[in-house]
C-alpha positions in Angstrom: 15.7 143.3 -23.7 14.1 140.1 -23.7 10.6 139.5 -21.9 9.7 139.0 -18.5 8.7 135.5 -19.9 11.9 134.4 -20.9 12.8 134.5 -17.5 13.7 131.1 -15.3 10.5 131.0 -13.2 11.8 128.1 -11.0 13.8 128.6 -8.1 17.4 126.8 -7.9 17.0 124.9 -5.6 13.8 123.2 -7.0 15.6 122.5 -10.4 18.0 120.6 -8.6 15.6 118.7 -7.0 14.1 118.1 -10.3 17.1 116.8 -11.7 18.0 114.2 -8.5 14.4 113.1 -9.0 15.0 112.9 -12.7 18.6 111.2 -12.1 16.9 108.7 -9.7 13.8 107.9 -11.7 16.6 106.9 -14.4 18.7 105.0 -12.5 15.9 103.1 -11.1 14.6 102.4 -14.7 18.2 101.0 -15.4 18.4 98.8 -12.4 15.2 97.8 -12.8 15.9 97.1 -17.1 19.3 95.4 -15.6 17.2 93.1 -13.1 14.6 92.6 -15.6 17.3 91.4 -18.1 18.9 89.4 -15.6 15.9 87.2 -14.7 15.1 87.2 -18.0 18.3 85.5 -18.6 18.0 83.1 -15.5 14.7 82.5 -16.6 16.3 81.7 -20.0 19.4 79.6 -18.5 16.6 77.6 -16.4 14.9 76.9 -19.3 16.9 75.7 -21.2 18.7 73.7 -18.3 15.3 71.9 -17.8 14.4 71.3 -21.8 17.9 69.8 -21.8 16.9 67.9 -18.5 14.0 67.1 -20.4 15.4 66.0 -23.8 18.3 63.3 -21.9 15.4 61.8 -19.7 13.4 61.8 -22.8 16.1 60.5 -24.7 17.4 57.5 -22.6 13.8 56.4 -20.4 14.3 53.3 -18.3 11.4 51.4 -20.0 12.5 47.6 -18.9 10.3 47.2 -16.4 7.8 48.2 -19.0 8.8 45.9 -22.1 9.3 42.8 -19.8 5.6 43.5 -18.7 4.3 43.6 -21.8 6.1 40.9 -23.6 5.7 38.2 -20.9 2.3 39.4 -19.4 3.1 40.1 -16.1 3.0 43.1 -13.9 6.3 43.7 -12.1 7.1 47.2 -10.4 10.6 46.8 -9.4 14.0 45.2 -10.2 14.3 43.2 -7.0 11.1 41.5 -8.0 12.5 40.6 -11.1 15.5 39.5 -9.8 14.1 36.8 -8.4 13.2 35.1 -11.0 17.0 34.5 -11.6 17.2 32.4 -8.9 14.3 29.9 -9.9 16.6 27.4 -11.9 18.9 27.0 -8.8 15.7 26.3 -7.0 14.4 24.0 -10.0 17.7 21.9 -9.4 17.5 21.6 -5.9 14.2 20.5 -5.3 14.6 17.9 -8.8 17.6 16.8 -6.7 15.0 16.7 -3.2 12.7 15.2 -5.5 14.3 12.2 -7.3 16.0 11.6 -3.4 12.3 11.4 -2.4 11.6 9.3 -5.0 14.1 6.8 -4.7 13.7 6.3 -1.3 9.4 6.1 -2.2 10.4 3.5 -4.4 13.1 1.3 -2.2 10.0 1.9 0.5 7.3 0.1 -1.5 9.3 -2.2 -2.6 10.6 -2.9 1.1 7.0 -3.0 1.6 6.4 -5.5 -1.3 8.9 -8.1 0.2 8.0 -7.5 3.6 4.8 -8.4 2.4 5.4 -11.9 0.3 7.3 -12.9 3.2 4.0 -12.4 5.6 2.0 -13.9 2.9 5.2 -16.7 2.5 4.6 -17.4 6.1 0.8 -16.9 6.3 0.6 -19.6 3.8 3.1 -21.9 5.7 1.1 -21.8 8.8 -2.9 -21.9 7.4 -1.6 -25.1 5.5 -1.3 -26.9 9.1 -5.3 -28.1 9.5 -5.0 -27.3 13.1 -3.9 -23.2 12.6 -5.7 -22.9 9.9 -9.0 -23.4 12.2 -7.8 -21.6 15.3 -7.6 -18.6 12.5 -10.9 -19.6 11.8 -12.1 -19.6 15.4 -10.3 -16.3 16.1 -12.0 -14.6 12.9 -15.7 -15.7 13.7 -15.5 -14.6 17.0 -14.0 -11.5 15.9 -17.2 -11.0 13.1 -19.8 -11.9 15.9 -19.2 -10.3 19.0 -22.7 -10.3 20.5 -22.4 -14.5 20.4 -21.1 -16.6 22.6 -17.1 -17.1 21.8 -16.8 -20.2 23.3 -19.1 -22.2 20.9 -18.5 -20.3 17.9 -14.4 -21.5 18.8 -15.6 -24.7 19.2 -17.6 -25.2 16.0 -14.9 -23.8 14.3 -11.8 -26.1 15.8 -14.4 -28.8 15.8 -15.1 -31.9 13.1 -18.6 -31.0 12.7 -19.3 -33.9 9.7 -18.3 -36.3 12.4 -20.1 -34.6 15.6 -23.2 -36.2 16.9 -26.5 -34.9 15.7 -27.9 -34.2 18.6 -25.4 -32.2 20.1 -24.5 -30.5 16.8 -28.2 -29.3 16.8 -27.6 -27.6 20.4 -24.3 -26.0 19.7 -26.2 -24.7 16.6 -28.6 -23.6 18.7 -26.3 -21.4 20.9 -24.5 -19.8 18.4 -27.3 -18.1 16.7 -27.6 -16.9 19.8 -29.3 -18.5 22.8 -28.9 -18.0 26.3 -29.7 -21.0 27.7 -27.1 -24.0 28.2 -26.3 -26.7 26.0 -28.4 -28.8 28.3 -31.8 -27.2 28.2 -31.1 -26.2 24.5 -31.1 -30.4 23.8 -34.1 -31.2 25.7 -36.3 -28.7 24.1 -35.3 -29.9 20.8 -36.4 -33.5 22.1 -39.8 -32.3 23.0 -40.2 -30.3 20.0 -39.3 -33.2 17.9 -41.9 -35.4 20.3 -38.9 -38.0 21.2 -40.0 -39.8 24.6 -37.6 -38.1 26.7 -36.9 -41.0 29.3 -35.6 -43.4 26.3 -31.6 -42.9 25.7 -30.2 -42.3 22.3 -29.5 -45.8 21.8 -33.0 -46.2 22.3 -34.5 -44.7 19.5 -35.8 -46.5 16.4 -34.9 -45.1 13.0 -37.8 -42.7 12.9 -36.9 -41.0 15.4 -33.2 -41.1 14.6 -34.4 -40.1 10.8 -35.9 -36.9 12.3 -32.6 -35.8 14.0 -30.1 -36.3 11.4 -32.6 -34.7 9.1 -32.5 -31.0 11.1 -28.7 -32.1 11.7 -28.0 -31.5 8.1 -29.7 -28.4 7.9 -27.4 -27.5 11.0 -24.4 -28.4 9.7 -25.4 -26.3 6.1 -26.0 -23.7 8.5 -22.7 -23.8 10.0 -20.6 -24.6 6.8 -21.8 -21.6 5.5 -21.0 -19.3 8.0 -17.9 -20.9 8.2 -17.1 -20.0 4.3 -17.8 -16.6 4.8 -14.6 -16.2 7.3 -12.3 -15.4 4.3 -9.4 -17.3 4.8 -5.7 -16.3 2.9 -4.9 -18.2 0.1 -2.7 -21.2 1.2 0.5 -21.5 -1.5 2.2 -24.9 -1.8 6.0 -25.3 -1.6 5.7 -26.5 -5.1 3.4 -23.4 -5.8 5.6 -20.9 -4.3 8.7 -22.2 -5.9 7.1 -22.0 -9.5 6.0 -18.2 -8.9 9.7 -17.4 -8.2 11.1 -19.3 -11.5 8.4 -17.6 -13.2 9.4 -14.1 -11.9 12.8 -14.9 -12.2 12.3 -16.0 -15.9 10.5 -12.1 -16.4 13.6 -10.0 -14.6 15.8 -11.7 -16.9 14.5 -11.3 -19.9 13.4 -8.1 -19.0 17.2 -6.9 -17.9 18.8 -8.5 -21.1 19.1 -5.6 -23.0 21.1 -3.6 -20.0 22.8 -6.7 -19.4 24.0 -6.7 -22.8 25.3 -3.2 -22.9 26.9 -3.8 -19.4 29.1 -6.9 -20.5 30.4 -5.0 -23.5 33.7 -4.2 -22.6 36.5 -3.9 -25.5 38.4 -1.8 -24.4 39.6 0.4 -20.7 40.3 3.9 -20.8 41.7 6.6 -18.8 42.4 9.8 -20.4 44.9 8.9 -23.2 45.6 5.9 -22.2 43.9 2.8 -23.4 44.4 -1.2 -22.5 42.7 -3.7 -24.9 40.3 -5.9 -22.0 41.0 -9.7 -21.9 38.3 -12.5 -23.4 39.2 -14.0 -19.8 38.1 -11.0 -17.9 34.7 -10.2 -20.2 33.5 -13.8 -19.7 33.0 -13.1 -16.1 30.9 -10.1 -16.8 27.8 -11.6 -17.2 28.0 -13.0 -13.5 28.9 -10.0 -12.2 26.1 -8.5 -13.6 23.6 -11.5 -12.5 25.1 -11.8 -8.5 23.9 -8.0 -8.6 20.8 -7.5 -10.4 19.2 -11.4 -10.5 20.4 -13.1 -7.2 21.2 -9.9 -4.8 17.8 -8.5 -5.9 19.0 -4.8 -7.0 16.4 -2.6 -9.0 17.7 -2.0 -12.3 17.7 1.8 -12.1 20.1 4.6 -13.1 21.8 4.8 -9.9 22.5 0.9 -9.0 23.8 0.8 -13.0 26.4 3.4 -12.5 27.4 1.9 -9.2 27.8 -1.5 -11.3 30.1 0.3 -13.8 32.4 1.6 -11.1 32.7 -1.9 -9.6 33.1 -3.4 -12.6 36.4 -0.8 -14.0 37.7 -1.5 -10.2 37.6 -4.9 -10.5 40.0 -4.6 -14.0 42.0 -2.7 -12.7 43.1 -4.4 -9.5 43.2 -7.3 -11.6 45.2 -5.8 -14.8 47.0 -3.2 -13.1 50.5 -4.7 -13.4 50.1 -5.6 -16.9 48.6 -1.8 -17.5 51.3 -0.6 -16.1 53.8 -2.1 -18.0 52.5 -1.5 -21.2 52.1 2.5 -20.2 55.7 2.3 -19.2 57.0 0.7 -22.9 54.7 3.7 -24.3 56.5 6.2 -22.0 59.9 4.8 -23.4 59.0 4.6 -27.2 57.7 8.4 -26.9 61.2 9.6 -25.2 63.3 7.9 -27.6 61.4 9.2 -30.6 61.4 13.0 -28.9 65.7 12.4 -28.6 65.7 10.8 -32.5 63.5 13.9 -33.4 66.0 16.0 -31.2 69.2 14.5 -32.7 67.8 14.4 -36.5 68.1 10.7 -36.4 65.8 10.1 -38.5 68.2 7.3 -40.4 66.4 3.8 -39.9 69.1 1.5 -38.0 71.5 -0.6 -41.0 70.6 -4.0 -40.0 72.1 -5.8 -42.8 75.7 -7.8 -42.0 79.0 -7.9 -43.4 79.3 -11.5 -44.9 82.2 -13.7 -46.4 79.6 -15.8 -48.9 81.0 -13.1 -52.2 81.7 -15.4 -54.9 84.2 -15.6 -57.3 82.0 -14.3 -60.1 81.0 -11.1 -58.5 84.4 -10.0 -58.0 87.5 -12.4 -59.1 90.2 -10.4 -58.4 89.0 -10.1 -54.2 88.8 -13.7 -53.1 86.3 -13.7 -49.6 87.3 -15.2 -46.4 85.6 -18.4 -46.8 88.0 -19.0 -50.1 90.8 -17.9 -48.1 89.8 -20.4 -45.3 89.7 -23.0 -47.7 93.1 -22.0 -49.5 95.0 -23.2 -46.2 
């Protein structure tokens, strides 16, 4: 008999509770090595799904922003702002266009400007050569540089004759234009008493002393006056004779200065449109060089790029509603001569035309035995 210790100690329904906790504690280690695995495998799949992420980003980086940056200096952040930089030489060709408008019109405005101004120098000179206008301008000017004087004798001295004004009275108005108050009256008796003239004797009274003292400070009045006279500056008075020499002279520089462009304008051999070409007359190109001069010399034009262009349109339209007829006339032989050499080529008739002619002049000697007509003729 075996021992008592051999016995199962452990009541039934403990060993089955044993074994469920035993079957549970491995099933949970299963599920919990199968959830373990799992995530270890998502874990895995992420990974790898972000290395590859990793590698194509790596692989193909968007690095333009970058290189432009550094090659050109500048510090751009997006595309848009780089995009704008294509749009500068559109802007670059509109405002060159703005620009040479702008400066065409500058330059047809000074020169406006220039003629607006010989013409107001032109008749400036005309009038200030009158002796009359040309002190009134005088006149106008001296009372406009001395306002605090009295207008009325500084008009006078200036539309006056002073050389031939009498001393005593030039010495007043002298007098009063530097300034005095007092009237022309007063101003002449004190310069009696200071010059200790007897003021009861009348000019024609005085002996030649006396007169001698007068015209002495006369002449130092009129000085006086002269001088402030020069100072009005007065424009600069052109002769007819002046005036017409400065515009020969000026002429004489434009065309000599326009030869060259003349030169290339009047060279015309030949007119052409497309294929088509027409030899130009001597009779036409001999008016060329007026054509040129009525627009550039006597019409005034400025010689520019423009104005040129506009003179070569004028100048083919002028041939051609002169030449037209003839032009067309030669096209139309052209037209002909290339049709009938498309129909030879067509036909193969390529065979030069026989031209030569049947004739009765055979003599005897070439063939005896066949008399020609003109034998025959002769015969009857």
């Amino acid at each position: 008999m075996a021992g008592f210790e051999s016995f199962n100690t452990v009541r039934p329904e403990e060993t089955q509770e044993v074994g469920t906790q035993e079957q549970q504690s491995t099933e949970q280690a299963t599920t919990e090595e199968t959830t373990a695995v799992e995530n270890e495998g998502a874990i895995k799949v992420t990974t790898e799904g972000t290395e590859q992420a990793t590698e194509i980003t790596e692989e193909t980086p968007d690095t333009f922003i970058e290189d432009f940056n550094k090659k050109y200096n500048t510090q751009y952040k997006t595309d848009d702002e780089i995009k704008g930089l294509f749009t500068l030489p559109g802007k670059v060709k509109e405002y060159e266009d703005k620009y040479k408008d702008y400066d065409s019109l500058k330059t047809s405005a000074e020169q406006s400007k220039k003629e607006l101004e010989e013409v107001k120098a032109t008749y400036m000179s005309d009038l200030l050569s009158k002796p009359k206008i040309r002190s009134a301008y005088i006149a106008e000017q001296l009372v406009a540089k001395y306002p605090d004087r009295d207008p009325d004798i500084l008009a006078n001295i200036a539309m006056s004759d002073i050389d031939k004004m009498d001393d005593l009275e030039l010495l007043a108005k002298e007098r009063k234009m530097r300034g005095s108050k007092s009237s022309l009256s007063d101003i002449k008796a004190v310069i009696i008493d200071e010059l200790g003239i007897d003021a009861e004797q009348k000019p024609e009274e005085w002996d030649s002393f006396t007169k001698a003292k007068i015209e002495i400070k006369a002449t130092d009045a009129r000085d006086n006056i002269k001088k402030l006279l020069k100072d009005i500056e007065v424009p600069k008075v052109v002769t007819k004779e002046e005036r017409e020499e400065q515009q020969a002279k000026f002429l004489e520089e434009k065309i000599k200065a326009v030869a060259p462009i003349k030169k290339v304008f009047t060279k015309f051999d030949v007119y052409k449109n497309g294929d088509f070409e027409f030899v130009a007359p001597d009779e036409f190109k001999s008016q060329l060089p007026d054509i040129f001069d009525n627009m550039f010399i006597k019409a005034g034009l400025e010689v520019n790029e423009e104005n040129l262009a506009t003179a070569e349109l004028l100048k083919k339209a002028l041939f051609v509603e002169e030449y037209l007829p003839k032009m067309l006339e030669v096209k139309e032989k052209e037209v002909l001569a290339r049709v009938k050499a498309e129909q030879d080529a067509l036909l193969h008739n390529d065979t030069p035309p026989n031209t030569a002619t049947a004739t009765d002049q055979a003599t005897e000697e070439e063939d005896p035995n066949r008399p020609g007509l003109n034998k025959f003729f002769r015969s009857r």
